[in-house]
C-alpha positions as CSV (number, residue, x, y, z in Angstrom):
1,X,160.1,120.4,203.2
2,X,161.5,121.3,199.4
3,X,164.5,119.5,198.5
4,X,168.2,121.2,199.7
5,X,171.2,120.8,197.4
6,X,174.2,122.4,198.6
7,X,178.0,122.1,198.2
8,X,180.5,121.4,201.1
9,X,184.4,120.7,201.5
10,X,183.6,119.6,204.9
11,X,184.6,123.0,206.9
12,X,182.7,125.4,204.4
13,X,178.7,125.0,203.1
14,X,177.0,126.7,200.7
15,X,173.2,125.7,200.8
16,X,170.9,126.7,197.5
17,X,168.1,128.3,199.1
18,X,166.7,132.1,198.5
19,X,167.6,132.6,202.4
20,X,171.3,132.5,201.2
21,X,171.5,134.1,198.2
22,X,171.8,131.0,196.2
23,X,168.7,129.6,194.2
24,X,168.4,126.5,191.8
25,X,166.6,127.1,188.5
26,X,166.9,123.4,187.4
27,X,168.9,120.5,188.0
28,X,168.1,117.1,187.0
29,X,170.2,114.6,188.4
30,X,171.4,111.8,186.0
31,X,172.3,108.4,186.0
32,X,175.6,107.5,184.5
33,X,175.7,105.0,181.3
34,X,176.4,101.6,181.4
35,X,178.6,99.3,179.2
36,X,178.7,95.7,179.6
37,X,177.1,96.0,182.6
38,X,179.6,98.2,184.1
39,X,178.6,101.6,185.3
40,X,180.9,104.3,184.1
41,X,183.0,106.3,187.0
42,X,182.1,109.6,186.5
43,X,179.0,112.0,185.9
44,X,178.5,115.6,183.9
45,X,175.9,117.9,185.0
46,X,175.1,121.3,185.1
47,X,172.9,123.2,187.8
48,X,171.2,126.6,186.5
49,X,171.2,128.6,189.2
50,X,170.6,132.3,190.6
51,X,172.8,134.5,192.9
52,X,171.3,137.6,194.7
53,X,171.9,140.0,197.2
54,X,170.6,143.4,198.3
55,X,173.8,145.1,196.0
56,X,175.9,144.3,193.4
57,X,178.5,143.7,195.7
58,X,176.7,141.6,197.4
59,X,176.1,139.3,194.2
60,X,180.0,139.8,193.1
61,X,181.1,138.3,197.1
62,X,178.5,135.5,197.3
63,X,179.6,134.3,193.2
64,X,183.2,134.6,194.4
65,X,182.5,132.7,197.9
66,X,181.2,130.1,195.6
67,X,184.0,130.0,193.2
68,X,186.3,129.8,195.6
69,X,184.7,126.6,196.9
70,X,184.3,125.0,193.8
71,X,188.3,125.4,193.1
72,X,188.3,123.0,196.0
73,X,187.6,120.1,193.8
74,X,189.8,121.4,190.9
75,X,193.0,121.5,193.1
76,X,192.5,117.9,194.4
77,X,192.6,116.5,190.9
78,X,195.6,118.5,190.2
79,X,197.8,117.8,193.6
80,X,195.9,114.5,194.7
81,X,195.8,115.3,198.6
82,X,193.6,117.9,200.5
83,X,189.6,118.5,201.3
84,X,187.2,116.6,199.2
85,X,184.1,118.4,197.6
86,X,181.0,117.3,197.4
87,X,177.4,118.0,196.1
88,X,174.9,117.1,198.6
89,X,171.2,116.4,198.0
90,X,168.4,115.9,200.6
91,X,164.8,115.1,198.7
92,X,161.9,116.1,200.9
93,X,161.2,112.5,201.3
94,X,165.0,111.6,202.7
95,X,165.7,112.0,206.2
96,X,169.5,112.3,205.6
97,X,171.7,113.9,203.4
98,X,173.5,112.2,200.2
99,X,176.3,113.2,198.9
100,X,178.7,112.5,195.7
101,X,182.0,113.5,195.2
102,X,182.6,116.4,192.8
103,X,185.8,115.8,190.6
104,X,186.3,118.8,188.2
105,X,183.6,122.1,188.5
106,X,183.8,125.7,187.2
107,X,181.2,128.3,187.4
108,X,180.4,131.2,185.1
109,X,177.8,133.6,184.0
110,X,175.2,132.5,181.3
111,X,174.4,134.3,178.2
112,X,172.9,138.0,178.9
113,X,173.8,137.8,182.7
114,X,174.1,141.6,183.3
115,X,170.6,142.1,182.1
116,X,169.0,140.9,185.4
117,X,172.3,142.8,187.3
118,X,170.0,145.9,188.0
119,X,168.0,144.0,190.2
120,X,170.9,142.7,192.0
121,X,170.6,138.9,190.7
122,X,173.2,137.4,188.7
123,X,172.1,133.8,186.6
124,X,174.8,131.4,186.3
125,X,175.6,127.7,185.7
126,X,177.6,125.7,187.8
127,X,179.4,122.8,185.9
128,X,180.1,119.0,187.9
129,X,181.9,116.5,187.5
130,X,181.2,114.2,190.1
131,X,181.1,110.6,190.8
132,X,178.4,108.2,188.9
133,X,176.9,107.1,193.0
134,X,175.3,109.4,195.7
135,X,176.3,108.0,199.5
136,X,174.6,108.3,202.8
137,X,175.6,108.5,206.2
138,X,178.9,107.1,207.9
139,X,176.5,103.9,209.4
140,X,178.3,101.2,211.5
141,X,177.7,97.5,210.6
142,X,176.1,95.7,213.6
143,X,178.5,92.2,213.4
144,X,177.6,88.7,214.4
145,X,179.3,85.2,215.0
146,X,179.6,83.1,217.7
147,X,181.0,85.2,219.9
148,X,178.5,88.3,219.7
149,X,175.2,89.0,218.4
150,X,174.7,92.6,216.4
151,X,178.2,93.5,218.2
152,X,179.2,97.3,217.9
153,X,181.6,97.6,220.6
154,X,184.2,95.4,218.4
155,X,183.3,91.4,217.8
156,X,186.4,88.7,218.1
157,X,188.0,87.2,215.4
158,X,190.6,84.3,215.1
159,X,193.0,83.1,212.8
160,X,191.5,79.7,212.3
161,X,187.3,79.4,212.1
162,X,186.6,76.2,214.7
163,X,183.0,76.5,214.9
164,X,183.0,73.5,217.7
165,X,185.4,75.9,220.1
166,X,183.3,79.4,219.5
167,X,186.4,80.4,217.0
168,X,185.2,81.8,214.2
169,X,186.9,83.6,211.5
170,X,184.7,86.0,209.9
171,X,182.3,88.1,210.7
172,X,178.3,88.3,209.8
173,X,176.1,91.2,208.5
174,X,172.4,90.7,208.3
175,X,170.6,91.7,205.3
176,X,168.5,94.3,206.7
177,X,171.5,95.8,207.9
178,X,172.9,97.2,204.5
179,X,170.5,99.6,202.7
180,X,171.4,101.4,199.0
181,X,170.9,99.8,195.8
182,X,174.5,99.0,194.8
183,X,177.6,97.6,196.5
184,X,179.6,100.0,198.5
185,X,183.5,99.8,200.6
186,X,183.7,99.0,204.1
187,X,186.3,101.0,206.3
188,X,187.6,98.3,208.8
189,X,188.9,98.5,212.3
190,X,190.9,95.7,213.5
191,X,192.4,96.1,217.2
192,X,195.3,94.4,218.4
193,X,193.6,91.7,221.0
194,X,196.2,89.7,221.9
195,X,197.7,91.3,224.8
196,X,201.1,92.3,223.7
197,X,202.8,94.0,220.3
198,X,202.6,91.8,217.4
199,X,204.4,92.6,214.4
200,X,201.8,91.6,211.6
201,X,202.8,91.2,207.9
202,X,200.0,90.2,205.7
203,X,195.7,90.6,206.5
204,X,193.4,88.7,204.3
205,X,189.9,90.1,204.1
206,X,187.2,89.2,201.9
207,X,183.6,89.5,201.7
208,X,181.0,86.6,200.6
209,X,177.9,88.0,199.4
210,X,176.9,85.4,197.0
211,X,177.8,81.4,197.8
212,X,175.2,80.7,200.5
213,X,177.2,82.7,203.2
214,X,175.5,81.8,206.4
215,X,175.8,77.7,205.2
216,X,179.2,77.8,203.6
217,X,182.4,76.4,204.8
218,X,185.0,78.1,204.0
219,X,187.4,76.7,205.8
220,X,188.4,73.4,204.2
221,X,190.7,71.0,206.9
222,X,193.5,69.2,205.0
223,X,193.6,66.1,207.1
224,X,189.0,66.1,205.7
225,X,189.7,66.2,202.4
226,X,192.6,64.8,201.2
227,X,192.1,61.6,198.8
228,X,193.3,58.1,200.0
229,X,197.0,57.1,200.0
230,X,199.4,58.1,199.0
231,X,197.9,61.5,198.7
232,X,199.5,61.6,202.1
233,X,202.3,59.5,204.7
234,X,200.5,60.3,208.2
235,X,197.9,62.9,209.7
236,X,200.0,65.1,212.4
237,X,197.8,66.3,215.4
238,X,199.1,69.2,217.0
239,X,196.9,72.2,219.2
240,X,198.6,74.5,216.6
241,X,196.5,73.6,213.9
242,X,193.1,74.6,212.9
243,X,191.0,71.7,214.1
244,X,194.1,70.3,215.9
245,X,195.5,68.3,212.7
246,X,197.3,68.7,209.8
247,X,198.8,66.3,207.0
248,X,202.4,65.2,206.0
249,X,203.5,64.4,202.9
250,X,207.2,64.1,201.8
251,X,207.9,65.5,198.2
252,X,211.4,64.7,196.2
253,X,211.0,66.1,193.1
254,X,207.6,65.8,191.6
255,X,204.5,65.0,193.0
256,X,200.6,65.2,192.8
257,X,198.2,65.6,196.1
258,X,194.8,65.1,195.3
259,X,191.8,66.8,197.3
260,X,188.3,66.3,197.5
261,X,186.0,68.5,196.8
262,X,181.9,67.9,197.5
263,X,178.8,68.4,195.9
264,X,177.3,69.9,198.8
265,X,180.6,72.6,199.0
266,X,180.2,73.1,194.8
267,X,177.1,73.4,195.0
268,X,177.1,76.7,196.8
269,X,180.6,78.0,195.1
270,X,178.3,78.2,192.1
271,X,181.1,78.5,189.2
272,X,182.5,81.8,191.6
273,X,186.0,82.9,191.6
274,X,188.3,82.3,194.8
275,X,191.6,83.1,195.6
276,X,192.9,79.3,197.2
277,X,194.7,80.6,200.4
278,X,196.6,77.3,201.9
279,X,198.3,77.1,205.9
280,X,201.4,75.0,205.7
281,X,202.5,74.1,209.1
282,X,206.0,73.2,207.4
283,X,207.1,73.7,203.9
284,X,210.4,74.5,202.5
285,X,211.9,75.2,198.8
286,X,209.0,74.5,196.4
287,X,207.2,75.2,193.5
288,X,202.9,74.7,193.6
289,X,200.5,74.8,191.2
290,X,196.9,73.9,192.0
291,X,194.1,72.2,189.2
292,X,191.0,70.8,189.7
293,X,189.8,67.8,188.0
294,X,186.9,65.8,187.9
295,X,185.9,63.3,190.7
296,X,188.3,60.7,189.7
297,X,191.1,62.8,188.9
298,X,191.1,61.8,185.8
299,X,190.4,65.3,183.5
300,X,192.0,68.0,184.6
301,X,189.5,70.6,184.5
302,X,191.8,74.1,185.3
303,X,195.0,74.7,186.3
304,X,196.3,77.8,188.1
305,X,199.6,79.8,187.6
306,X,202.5,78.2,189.8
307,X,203.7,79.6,192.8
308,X,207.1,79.4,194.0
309,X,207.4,79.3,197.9
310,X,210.8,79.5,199.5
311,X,211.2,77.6,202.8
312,X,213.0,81.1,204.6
313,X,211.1,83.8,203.4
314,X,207.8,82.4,202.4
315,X,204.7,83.1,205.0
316,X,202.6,80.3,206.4
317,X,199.8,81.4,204.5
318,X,200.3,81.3,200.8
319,X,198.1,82.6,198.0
320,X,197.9,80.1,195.5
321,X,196.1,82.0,193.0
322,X,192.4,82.9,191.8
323,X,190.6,80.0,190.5
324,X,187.0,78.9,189.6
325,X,185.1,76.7,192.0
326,X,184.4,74.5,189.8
327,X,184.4,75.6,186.4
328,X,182.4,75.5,184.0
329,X,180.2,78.5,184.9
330,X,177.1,79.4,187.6
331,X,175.2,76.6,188.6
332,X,174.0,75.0,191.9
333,X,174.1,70.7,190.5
334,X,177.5,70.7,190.4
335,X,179.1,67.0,190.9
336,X,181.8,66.5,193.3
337,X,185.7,67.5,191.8
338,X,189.0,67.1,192.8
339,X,191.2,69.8,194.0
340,X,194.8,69.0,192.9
341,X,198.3,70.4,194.2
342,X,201.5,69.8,191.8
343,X,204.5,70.0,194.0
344,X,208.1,70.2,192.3
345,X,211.3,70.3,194.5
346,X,215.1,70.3,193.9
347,X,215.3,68.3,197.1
348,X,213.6,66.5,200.1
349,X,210.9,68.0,201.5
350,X,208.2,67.4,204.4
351,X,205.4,69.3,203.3
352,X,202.8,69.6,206.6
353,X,199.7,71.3,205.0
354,X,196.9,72.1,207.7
355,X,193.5,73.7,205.5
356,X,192.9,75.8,202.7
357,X,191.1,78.8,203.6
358,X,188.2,80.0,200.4
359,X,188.4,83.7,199.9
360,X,185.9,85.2,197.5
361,X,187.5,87.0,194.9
362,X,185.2,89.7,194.1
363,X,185.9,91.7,197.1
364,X,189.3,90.6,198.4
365,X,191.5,92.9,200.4
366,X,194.9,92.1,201.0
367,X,196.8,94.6,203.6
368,X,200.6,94.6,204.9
369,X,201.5,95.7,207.6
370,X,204.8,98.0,208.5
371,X,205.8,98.1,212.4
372,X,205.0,96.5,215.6
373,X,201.5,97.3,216.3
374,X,201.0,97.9,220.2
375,X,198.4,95.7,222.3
376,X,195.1,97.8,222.1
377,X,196.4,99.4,218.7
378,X,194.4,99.8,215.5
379,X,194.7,98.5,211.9
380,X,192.4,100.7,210.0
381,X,191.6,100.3,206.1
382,X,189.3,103.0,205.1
383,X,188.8,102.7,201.2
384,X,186.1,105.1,201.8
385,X,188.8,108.0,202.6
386,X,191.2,106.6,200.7
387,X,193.1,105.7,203.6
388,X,194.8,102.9,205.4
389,X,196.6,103.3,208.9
390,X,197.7,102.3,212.4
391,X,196.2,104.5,215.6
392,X,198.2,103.8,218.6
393,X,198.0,106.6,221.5
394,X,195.3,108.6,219.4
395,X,198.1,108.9,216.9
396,X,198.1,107.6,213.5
397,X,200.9,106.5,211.2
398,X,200.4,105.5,207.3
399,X,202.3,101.3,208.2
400,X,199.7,99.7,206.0
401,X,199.9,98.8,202.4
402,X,197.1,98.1,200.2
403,X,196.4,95.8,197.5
404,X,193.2,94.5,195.5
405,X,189.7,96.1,195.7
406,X,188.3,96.9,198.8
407,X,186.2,94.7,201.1
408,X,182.5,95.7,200.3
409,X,179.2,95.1,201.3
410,X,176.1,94.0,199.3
411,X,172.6,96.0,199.9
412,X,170.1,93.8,201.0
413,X,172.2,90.5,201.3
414,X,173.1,88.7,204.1
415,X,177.1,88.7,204.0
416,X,180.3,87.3,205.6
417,X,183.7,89.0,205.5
418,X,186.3,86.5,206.4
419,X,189.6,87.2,207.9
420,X,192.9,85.6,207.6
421,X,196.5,87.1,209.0
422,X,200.4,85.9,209.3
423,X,203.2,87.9,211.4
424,X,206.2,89.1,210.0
425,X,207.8,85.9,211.5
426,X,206.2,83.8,208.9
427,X,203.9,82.3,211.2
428,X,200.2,82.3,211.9
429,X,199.3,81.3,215.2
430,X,195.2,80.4,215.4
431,X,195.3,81.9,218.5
432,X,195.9,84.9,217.3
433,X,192.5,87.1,217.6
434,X,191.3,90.6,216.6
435,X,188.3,92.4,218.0
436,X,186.5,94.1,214.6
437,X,184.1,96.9,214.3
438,X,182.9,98.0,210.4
439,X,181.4,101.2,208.8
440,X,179.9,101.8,205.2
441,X,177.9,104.7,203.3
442,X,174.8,103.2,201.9
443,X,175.3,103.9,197.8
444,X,172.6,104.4,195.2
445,X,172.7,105.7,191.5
446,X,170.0,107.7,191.8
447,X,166.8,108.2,193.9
């Protein structure tokens, strides 16, 4: 089989082949520059091609079937919504069809193109700017944890990760599952398990690709961690809190709660970024900054931005920040640090703090919801389409906002994607649960 290129909006096709009127006199596909390690966005190229036909009308209504498509991609970059073009190529080697999306094109004659006109053929170039990645297939992401094995049908999540009670958090992808040679988005589908409307606020996703994902803990439990007293007054045990506890600690003004942090847990956050998500079980008007020191407290080694949380608005799971675990760069013989929040009130405050939850930076998703979402209704966040949206009833409404990159997956890695949520209430029950299915295109640069 030769190779096919061809050029689709999705409802119209034009394949380069002599059968259709369209030949390729040369292409070579490039590979966009890099800078700093960063690929650039976008791609030029130009495709020599031939147009025939058994009249010169003929040639004229097949050039201006193809002009026609190309404006396709010319009129999205100008009004931003309708069809997508894009320039499809399937090698003789490939057994599917990848595609890259075609920003800007134009098409016109070359130099001396009415000389070949008598004989009905009409040489041209067609000009692309397209995207710097070709992607494959729509593929679903077989998902594992302790509720499923390679689960397609939709795997359950909760919002605490209990690994003694089966409830686990996230959500694993085997390596052999994601093919490609460079990272690419996952579209997520998160279904409304719990047997009645919720009205959900905030969705924390996050993918770990890097930090030993099948051995690492992400979850860290407060009442584990914390230092001796008085880094706390009491441990609180309650069933609704992750690993039934949670730690109290009254604040009046200013006051420092130390953490530890382990070897063994540094030593497969490498130096990587996390955003620190914490679950108060009760909290009130407060400002928090978090640091980490050495493991004596001594140095302090970083120190995050401060975060103000108000005791009526604030949600139960708060985003302290991005921060490096530990500093001091990538390296696997990291000693054991100190994780360190500084509270400072105006008043009295019991501060019940129940786990900090680590959430990779480097693909971290964070999604608000608009609207009660019905029982059996679906959250969708499809970075792929550039889209983001409930389905209930086979209907689908835009109620979800969203922020940072997309959740991605790594080609050839075995990879978590952790999940976190609260409800517009300001609560976040852990047992609340999802059911999760998860789709990517495989992405490579070139072949």
């Amino acid at each position: 089989m030769a190779h096919v290129i061809s050029v689709t909006d999705g409802a119209t096709t034009i394949t380069f082949s002599a059968a259709n009127g369209y030949q390729v006199e040369a292409y070579d596909p490039r590979v966009a520059e890099t800078e700093r390690g960063v690929m650039a966005d976008t791609i030029a190229e130009t495709l020599q091609i031939y147009i025939t036909g058994t009249s010169g009308s003929q040639v004229q209504s097949r050039y201006a079937a193809l002009e026609r498509l190309l404006q396709t991609a010319n009129r999205r970059r100008v009004i931003g919504v309708g069809p997508r073009l894009y320039l499809q190529l399937q090698l003789d080697s490939d057994a599917v069809t990848w595609r890259s999306e075609v920003l800007e094109a134009r098409l016109e004659p070359v130099e001396e193109a009415l000389r070949l006109w008598p004989n009905n053929v009409l040489s041209a170039q067609f000009f692309a700017m397209r995207l710097s990645y070709w992607e494959g297939a729509l593929t679903q992401l077989p998902l594992t944890n302790a509720n499923g094995t390679n689960n397609t049908s939709g795997l359950t999540i909760w919002d605490h990760d209990d690994s003694g009670a089966g409830h686990d958090s996230y959500v694993q992808i085997a390596a052999g599952d994601v093919a490609g040679t460079i990272p690419a988005p996952v579209k997520i589908e998160l279904t409304n398990a719990t047997g009645s409307a919720q009205t959900y606020d905030t969705i924390f996703m996050a993918t770990n690709a890097f930090c030993d994902p099948a051995n690492f803990t992400h979850t860290l439990e407060a009442e584990s961690i914390v230092g001796a007293s008085p880094n706390y007054d009491s441990i609180g045990s309650n069933a609704d809190s992750s690993n039934g506890q949670y730690i109290v600690k009254a604040v009046n003004g200013t006051l420092s709660q130390f953490f530890n942090l382990s070897a063994t847990l540094l030593s497969k956050t490498m130096g990587h970024d996390f955003h620190l998500l914490a679950r108060f079980r009760n909290w009130g008007d407060m400002y928090v900054r978090p640091s980490i020191y050495d493991s004596a407290g001594t140095y302090k080694l970083r120190t995050g931005d401060e975060r103000e949380i108000r005791g009526v608005t604030t949600n139960a799971i708060v985003d302290l920040g991005v921060m490096p675990f530990p500093p001091g760069g990538y390296a696997t013989a990291y000693a054991a640090h100190q994780l360190n929040l500084y509270y400072r009130t105006t008043g009295a405050v019991s501060v019940q703090l129940d786990c900090f939850m680590l959430f990779p930076a480097v693909a971290f998703r964070r999604l608000s919801i608009v609207g009660s979402v019905a029982n059996g209704a679906k959250i969708t966040d499809d970075p792929i389409e550039d889209r983001a949206y409930i389905t209930a009833s086979g209907v689908d409404t835009p109620g979800v906002v969203r922020r940072s990159s997309p959740v991605q997956v790594w080609p050839n890695t075995l990879q978590r994607i952790y999940f976190a949520w609260t409800l517009s209430n300001r609560t976040a029950p852990i047992d609340q649960t999802f059911t999760v299915k998860a789709w990517y295109r495989p992405r490579r640069v070139s072949f």
